[in-house]
BADOMI-879130 format. One record per atom (N, C-alpha, C): residue in three letters; z, x, y; atom name; residue number from 1. Coordinates in Angstrom, 2 decimals, decimal comma. Layout:
BEGIN
NODE|ALA|Z|X|Y|CA|NUM
...
END
This chain:
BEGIN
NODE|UNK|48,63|-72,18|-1,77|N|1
NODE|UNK|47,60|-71,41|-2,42|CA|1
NODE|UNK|48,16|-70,80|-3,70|C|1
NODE|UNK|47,47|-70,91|-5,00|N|2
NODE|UNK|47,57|-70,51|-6,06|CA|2
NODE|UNK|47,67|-68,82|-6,23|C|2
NODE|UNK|48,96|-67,97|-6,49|N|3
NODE|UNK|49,02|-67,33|-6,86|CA|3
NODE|UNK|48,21|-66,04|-7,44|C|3
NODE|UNK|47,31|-65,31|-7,44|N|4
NODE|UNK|46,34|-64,43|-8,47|CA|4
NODE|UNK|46,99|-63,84|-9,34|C|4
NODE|UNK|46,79|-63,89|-10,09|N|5
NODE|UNK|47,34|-62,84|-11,80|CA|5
NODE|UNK|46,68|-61,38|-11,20|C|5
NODE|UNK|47,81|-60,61|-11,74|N|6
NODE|UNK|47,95|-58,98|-12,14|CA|6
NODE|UNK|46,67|-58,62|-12,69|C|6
NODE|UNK|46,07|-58,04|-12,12|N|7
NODE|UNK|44,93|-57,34|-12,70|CA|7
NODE|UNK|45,06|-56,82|-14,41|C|7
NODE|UNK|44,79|-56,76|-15,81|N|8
NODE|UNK|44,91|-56,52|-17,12|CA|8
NODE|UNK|46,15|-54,95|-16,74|C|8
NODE|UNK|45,02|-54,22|-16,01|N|9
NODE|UNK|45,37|-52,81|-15,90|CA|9
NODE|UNK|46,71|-52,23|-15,80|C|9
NODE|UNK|47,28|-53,43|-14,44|N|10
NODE|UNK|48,29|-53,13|-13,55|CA|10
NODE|UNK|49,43|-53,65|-14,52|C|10
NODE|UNK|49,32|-54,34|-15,51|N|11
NODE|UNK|50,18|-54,89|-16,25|CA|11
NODE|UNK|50,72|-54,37|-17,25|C|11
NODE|UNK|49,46|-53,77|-18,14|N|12
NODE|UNK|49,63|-52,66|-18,93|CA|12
NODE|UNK|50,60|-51,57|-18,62|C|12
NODE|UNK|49,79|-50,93|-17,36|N|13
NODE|UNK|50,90|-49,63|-16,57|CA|13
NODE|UNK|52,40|-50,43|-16,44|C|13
NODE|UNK|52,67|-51,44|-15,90|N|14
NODE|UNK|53,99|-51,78|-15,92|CA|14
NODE|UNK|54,34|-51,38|-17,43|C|14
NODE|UNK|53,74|-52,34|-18,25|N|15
NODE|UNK|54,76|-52,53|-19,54|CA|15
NODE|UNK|54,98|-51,19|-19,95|C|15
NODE|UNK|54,02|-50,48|-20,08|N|16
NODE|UNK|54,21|-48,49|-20,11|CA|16
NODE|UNK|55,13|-47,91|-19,49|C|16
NODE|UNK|55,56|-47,91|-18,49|N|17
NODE|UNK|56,55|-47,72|-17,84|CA|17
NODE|UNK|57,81|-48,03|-18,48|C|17
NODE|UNK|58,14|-49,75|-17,97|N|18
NODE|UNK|59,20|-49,79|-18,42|CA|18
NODE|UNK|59,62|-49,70|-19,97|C|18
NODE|UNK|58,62|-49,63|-20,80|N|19
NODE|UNK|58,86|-48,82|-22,21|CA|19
NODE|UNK|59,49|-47,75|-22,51|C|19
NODE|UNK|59,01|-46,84|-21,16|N|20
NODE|UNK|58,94|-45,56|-21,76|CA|20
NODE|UNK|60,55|-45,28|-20,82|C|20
NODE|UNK|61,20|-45,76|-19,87|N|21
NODE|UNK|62,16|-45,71|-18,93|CA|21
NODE|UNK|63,27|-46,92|-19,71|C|21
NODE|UNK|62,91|-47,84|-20,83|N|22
NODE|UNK|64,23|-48,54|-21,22|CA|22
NODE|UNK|65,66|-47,69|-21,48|C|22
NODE|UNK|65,82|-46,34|-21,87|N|23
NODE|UNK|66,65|-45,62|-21,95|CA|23
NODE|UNK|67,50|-45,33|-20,93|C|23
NODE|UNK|67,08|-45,25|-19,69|N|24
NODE|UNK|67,45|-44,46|-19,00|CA|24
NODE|UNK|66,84|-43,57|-18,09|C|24
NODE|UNK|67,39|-42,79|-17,04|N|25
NODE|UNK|66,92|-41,48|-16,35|CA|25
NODE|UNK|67,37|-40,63|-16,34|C|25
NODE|UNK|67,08|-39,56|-16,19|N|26
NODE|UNK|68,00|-37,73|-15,98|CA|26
NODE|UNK|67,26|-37,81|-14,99|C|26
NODE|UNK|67,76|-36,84|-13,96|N|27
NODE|UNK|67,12|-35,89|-12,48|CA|27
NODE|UNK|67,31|-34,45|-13,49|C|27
NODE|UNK|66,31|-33,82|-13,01|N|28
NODE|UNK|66,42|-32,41|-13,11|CA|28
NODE|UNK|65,39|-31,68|-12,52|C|28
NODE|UNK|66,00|-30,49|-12,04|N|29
NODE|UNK|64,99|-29,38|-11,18|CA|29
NODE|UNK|64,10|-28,79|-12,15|C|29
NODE|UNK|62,65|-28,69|-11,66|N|30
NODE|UNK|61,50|-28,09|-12,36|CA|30
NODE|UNK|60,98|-27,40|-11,46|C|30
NODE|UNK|59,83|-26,49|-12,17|N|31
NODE|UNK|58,77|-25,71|-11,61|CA|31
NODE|UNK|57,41|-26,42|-12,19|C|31
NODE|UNK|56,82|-26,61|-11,43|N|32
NODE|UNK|55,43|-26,75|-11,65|CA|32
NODE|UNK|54,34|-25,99|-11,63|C|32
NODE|UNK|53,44|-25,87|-12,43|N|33
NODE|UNK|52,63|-24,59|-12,00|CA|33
NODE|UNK|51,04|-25,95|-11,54|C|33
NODE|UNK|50,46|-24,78|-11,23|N|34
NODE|UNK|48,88|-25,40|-10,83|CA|34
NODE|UNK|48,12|-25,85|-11,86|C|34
NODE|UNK|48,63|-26,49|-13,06|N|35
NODE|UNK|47,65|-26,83|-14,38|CA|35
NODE|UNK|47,77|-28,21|-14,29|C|35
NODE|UNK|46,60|-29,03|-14,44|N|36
NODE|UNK|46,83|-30,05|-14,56|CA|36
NODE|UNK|45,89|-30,54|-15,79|C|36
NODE|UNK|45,91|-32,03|-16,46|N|37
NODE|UNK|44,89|-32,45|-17,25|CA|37
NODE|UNK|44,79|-33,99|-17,10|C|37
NODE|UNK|44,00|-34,91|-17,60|N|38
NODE|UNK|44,09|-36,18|-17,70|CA|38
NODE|UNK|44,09|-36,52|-19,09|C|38
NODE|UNK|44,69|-36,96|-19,73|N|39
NODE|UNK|45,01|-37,17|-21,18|CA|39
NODE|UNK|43,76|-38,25|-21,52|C|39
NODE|UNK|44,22|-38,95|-22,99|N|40
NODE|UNK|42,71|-39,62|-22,54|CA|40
NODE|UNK|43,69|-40,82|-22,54|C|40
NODE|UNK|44,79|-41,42|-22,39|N|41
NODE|UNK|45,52|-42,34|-22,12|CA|41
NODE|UNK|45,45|-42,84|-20,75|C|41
NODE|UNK|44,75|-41,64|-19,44|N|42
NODE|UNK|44,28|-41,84|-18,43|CA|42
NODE|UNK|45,76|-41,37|-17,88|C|42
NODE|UNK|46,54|-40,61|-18,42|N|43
NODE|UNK|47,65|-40,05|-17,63|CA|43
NODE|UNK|47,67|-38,74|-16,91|C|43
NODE|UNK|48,55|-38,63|-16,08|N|44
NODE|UNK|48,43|-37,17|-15,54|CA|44
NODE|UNK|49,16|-36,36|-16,02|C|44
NODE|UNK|49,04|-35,03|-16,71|N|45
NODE|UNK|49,90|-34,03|-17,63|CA|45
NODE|UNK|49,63|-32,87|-16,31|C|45
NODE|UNK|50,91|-32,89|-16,04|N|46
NODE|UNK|51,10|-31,07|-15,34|CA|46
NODE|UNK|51,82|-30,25|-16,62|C|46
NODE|UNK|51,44|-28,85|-15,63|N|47
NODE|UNK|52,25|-27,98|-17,07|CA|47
NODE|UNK|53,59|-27,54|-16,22|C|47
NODE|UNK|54,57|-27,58|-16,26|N|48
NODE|UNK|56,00|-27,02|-16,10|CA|48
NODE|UNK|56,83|-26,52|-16,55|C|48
NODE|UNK|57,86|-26,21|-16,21|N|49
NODE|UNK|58,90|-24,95|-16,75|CA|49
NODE|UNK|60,67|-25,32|-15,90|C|49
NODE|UNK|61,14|-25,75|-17,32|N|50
NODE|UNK|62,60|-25,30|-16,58|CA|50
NODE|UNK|63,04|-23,80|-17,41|C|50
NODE|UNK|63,92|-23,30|-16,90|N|51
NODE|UNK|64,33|-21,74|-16,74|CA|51
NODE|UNK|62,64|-21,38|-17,28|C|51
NODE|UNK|62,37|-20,78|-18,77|N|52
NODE|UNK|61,75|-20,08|-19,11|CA|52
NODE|UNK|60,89|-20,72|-20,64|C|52
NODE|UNK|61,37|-22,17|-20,45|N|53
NODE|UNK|60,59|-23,19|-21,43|CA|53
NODE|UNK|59,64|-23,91|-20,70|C|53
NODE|UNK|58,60|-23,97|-21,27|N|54
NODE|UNK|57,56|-24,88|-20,56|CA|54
NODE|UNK|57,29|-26,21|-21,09|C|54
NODE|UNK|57,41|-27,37|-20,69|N|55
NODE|UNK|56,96|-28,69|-20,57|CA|55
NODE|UNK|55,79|-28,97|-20,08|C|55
NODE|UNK|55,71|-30,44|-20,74|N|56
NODE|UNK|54,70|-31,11|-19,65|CA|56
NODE|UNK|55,57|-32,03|-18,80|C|56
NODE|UNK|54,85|-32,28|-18,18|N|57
NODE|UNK|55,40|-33,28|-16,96|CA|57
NODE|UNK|54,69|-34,06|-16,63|C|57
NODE|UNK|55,00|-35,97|-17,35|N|58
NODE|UNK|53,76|-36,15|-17,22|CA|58
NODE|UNK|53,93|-37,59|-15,83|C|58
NODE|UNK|52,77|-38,25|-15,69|N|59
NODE|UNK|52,53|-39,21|-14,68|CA|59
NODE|UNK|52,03|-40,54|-15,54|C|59
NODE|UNK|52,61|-41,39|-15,42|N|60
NODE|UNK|52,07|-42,17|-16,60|CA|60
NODE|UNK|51,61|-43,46|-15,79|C|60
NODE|UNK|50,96|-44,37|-15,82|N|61
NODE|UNK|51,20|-46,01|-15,52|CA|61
NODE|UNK|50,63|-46,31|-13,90|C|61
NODE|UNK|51,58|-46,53|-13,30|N|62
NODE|UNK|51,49|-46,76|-12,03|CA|62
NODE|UNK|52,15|-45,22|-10,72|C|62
NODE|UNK|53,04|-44,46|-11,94|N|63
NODE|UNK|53,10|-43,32|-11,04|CA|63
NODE|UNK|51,89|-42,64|-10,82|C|63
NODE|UNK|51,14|-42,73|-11,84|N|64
NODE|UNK|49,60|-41,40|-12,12|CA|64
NODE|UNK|48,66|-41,85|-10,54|C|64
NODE|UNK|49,12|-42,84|-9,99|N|65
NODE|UNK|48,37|-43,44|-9,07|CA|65
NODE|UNK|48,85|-42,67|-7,60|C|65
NODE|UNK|49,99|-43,04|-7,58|N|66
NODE|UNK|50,96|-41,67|-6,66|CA|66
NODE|UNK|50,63|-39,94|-6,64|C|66
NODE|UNK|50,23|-39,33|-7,68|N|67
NODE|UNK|50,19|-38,10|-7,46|CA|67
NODE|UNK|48,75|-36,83|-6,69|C|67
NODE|UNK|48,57|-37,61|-6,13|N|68
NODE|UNK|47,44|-37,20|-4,95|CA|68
NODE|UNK|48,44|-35,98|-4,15|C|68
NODE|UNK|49,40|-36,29|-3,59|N|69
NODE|UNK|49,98|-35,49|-2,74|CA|69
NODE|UNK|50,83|-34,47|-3,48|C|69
NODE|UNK|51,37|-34,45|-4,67|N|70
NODE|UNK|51,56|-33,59|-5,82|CA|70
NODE|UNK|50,33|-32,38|-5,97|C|70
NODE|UNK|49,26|-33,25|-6,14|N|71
NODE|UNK|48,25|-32,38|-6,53|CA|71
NODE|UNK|48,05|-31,62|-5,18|C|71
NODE|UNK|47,76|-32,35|-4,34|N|72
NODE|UNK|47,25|-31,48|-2,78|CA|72
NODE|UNK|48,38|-30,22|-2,49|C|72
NODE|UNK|49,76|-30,31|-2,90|N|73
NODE|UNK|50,54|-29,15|-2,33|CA|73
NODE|UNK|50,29|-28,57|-3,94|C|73
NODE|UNK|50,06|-28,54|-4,82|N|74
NODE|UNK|49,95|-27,14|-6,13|CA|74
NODE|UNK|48,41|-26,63|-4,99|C|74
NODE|UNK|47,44|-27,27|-5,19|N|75
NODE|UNK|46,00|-26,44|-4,35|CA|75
NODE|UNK|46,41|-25,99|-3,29|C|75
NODE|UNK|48,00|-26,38|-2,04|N|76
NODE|UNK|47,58|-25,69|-1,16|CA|76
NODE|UNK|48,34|-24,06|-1,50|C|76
NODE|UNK|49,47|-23,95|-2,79|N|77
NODE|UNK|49,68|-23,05|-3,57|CA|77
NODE|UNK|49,43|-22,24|-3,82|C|77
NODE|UNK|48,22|-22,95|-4,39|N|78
NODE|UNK|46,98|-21,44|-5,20|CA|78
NODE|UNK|46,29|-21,22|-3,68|C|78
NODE|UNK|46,01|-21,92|-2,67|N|79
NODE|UNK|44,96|-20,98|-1,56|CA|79
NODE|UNK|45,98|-20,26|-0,71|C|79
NODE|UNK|47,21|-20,52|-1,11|N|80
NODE|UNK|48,06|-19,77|-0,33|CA|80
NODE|UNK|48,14|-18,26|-1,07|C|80
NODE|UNK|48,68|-18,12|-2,05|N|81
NODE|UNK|48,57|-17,23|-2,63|CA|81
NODE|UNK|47,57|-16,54|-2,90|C|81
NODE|UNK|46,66|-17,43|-3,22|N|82
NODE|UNK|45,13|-16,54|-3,32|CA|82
NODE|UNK|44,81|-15,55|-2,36|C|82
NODE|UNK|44,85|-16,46|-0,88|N|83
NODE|UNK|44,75|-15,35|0,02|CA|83
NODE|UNK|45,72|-14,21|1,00|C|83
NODE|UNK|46,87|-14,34|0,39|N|84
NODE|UNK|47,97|-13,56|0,39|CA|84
NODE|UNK|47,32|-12,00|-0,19|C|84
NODE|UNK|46,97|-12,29|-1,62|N|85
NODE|UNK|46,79|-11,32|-2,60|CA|85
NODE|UNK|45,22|-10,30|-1,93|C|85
NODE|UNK|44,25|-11,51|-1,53|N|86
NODE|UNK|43,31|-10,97|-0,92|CA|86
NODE|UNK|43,22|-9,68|0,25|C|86
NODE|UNK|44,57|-10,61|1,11|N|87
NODE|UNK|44,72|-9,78|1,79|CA|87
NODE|UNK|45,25|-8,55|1,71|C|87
NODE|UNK|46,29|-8,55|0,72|N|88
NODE|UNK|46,67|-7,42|-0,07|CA|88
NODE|UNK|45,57|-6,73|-0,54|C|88
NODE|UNK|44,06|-6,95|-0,91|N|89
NODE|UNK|43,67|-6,40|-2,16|CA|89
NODE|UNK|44,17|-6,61|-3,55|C|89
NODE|UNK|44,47|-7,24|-3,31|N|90
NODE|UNK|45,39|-7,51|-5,25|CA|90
NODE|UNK|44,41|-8,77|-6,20|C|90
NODE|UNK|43,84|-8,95|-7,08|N|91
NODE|UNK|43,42|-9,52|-7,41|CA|91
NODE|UNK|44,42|-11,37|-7,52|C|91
NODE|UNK|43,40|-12,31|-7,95|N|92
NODE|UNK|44,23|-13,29|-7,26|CA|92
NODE|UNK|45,20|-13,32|-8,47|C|92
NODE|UNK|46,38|-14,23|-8,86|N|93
NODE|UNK|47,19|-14,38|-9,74|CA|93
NODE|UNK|46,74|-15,47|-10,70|C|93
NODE|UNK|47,15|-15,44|-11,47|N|94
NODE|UNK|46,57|-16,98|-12,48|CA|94
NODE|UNK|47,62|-17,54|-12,26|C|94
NODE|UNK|46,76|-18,67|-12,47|N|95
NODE|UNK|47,41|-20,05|-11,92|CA|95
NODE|UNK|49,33|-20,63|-12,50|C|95
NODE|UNK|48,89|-20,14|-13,56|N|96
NODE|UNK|50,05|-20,43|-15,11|CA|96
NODE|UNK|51,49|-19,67|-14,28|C|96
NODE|UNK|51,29|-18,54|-13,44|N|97
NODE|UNK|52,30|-17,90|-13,09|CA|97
NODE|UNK|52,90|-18,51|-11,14|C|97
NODE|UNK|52,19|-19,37|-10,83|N|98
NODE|UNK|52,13|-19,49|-9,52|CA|98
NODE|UNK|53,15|-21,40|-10,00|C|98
NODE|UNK|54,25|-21,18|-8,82|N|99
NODE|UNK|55,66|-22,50|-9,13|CA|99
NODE|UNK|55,62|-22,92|-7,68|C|99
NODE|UNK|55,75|-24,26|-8,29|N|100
NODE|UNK|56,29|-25,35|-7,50|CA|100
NODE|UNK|57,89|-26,16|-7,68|C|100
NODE|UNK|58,66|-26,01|-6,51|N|101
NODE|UNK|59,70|-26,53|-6,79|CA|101
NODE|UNK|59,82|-27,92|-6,71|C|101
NODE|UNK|60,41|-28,67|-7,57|N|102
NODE|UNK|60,07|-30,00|-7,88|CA|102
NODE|UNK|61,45|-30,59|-8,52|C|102
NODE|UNK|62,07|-31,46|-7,81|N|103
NODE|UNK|63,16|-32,02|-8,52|CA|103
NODE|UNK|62,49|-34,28|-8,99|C|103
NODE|UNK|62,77|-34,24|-10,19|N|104
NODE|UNK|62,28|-35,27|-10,80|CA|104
NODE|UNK|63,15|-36,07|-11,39|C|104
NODE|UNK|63,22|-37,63|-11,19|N|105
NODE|UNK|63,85|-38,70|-12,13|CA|105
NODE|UNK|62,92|-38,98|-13,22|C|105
NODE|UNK|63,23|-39,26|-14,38|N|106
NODE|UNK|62,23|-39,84|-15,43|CA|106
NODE|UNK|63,09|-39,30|-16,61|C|106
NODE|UNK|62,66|-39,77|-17,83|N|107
NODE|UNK|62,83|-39,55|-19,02|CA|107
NODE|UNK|62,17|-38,71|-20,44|C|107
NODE|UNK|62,76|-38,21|-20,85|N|108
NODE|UNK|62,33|-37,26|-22,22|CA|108
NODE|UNK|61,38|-37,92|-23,05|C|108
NODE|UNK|60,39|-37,55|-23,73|N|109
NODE|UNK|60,18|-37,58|-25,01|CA|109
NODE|UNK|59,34|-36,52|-25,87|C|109
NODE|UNK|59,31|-36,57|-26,80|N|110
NODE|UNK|58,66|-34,99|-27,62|CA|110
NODE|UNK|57,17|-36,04|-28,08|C|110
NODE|UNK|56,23|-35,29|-28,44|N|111
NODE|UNK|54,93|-34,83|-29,01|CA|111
NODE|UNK|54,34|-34,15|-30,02|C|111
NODE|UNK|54,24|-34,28|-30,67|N|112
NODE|UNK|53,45|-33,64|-31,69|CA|112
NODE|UNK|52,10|-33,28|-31,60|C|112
NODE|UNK|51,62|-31,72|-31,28|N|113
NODE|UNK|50,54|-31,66|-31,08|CA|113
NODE|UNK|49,85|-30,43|-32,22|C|113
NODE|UNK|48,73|-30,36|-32,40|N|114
NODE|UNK|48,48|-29,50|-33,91|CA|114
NODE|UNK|47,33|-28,32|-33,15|C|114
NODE|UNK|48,00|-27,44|-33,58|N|115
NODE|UNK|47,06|-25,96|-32,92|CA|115
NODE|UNK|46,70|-25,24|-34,27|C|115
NODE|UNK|45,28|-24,63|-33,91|N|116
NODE|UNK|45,01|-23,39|-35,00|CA|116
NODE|UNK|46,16|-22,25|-35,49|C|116
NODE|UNK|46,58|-21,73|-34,86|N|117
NODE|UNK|46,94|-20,52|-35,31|CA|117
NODE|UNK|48,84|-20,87|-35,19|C|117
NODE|UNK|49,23|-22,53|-35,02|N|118
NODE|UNK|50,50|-22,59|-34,70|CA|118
NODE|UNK|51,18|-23,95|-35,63|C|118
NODE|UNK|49,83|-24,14|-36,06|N|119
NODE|UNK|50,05|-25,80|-36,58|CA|119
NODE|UNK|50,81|-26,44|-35,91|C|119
NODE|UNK|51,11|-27,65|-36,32|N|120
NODE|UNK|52,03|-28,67|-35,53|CA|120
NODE|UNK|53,27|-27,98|-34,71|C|120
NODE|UNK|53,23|-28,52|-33,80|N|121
NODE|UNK|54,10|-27,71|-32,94|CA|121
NODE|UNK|54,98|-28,94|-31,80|C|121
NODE|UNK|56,00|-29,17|-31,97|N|122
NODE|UNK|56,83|-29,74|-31,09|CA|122
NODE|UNK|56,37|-29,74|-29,28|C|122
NODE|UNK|56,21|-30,82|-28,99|N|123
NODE|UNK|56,01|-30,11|-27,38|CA|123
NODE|UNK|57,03|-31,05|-26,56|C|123
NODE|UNK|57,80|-30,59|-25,60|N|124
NODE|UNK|58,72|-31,67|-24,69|CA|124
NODE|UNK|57,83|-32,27|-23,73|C|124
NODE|UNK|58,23|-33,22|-23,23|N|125
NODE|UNK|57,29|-33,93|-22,38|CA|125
NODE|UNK|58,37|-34,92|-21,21|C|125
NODE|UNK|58,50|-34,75|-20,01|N|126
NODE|UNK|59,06|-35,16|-19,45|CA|126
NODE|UNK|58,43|-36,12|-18,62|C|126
NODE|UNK|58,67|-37,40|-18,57|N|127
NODE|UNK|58,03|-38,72|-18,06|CA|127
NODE|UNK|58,40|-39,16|-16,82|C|127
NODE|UNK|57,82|-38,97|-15,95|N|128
NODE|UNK|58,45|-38,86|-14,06|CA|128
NODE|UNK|58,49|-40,08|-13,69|C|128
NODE|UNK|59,33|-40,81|-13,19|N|129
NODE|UNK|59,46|-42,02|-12,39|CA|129
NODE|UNK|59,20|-41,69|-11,33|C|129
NODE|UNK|59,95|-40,58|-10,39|N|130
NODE|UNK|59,93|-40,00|-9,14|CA|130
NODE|UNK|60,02|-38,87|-8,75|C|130
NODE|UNK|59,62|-37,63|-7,86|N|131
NODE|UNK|59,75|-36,95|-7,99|CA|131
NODE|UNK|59,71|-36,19|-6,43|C|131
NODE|UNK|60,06|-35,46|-6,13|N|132
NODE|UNK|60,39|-34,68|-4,73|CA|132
NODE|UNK|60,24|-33,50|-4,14|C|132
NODE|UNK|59,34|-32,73|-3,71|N|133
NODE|UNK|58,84|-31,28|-3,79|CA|133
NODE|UNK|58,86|-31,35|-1,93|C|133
NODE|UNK|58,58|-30,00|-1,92|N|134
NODE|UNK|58,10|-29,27|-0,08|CA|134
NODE|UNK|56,85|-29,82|0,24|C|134
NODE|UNK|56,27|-30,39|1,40|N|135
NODE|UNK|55,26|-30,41|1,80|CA|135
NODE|UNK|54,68|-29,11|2,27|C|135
NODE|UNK|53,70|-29,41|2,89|N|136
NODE|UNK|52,98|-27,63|3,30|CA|136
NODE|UNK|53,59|-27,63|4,72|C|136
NODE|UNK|54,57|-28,91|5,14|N|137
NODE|UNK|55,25|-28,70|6,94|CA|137
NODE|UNK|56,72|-28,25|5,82|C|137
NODE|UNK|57,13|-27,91|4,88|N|138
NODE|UNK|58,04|-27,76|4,33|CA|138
NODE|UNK|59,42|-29,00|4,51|C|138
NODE|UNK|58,56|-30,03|4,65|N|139
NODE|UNK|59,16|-31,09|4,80|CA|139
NODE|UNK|59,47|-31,70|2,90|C|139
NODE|UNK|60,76|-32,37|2,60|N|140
NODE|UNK|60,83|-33,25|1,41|CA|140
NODE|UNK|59,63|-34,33|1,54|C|140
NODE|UNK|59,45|-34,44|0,35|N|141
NODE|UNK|58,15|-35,65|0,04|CA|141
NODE|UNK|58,67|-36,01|-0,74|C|141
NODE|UNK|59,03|-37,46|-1,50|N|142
NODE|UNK|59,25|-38,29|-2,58|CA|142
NODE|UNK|58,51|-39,28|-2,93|C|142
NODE|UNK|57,74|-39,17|-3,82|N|143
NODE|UNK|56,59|-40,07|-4,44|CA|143
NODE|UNK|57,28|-41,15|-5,77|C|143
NODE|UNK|56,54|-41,71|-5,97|N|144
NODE|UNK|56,64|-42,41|-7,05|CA|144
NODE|UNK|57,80|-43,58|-6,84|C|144
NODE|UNK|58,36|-44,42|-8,10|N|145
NODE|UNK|59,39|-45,29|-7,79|CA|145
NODE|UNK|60,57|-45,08|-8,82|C|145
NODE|UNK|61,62|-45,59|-8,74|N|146
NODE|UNK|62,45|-45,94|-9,63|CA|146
NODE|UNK|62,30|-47,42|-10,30|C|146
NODE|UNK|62,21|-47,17|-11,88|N|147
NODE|UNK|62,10|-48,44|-12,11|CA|147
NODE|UNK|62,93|-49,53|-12,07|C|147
NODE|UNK|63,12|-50,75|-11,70|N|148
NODE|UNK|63,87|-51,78|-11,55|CA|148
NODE|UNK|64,42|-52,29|-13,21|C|148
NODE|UNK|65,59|-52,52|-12,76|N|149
NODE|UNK|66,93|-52,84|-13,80|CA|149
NODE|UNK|67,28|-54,05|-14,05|C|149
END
């Protein structure tokens, strides 16, 4: 039986990938907060922070397909905290201040993005191959892949 060809899509996301990973990988520990966006490249942009600089962190290709369970532990985050604070009486926290610990393989690259009141402004952007956080059983989870060499 004849083989089927790669869907256009799935091919694309490869070549994106290994584009963006020909360099190399770093691991490094992050925080994630509860922000997320979809670019219009159809990628996933979290907002993150190592020490006290904030990144994006993004999901590109065939990882963006993986991060369901990423997303499900930042929401169970914010309802954790939310109702922590409730119970306190404390109003809830914004989101921007609420971390996820997250250690990630992937690679660097910067952005250029243009704001009103900041003009062009440098932004880091860290490109995840894989990545490894707590479940809500506080179990390790590792999503995504390493790309092949």
């Amino acid at each position: 039986m004849a083989e089927r060809p790669r869907p256009i899509s799935r091919i694309i996301a490869l070549q994106q990938q290994d584009d963006v990973f020909k360099h190399g990988l770093v691991r490094i520990p992050l925080l994630l907060a509860p922000l997320r966006r979809v670019s219009a490249q159809g990628d996933m942009i979290f907002a993150g922070f190592i020490e006290d600089k904030r990144i994006e962190f993004a999901c590109i290709g065939k990882t963006r397909q993986e991060t369901d369970p990423l997303m499900a532990a930042l929401d169970n985050l914010v309802k954790s905290e939310n109702a922590t604070a409730r119970s306190r009486g404390l109003p809830a926290p914004h989101p921007i201040n609420l971390r996820l610990q997250v250690r990630a393989d992937g690679s660097w690259r910067t952005r250029l993005t243009e704001t009103e009141t900041e003009g062009l402004k440098k932004m880091y952007q860290f490109v995840a191959a894989r990545w490894t956080f707590k479940d809500a059983n506080g179990r390790p989870r590792t999503d995504g892949a390493l790309p092949k060499t």
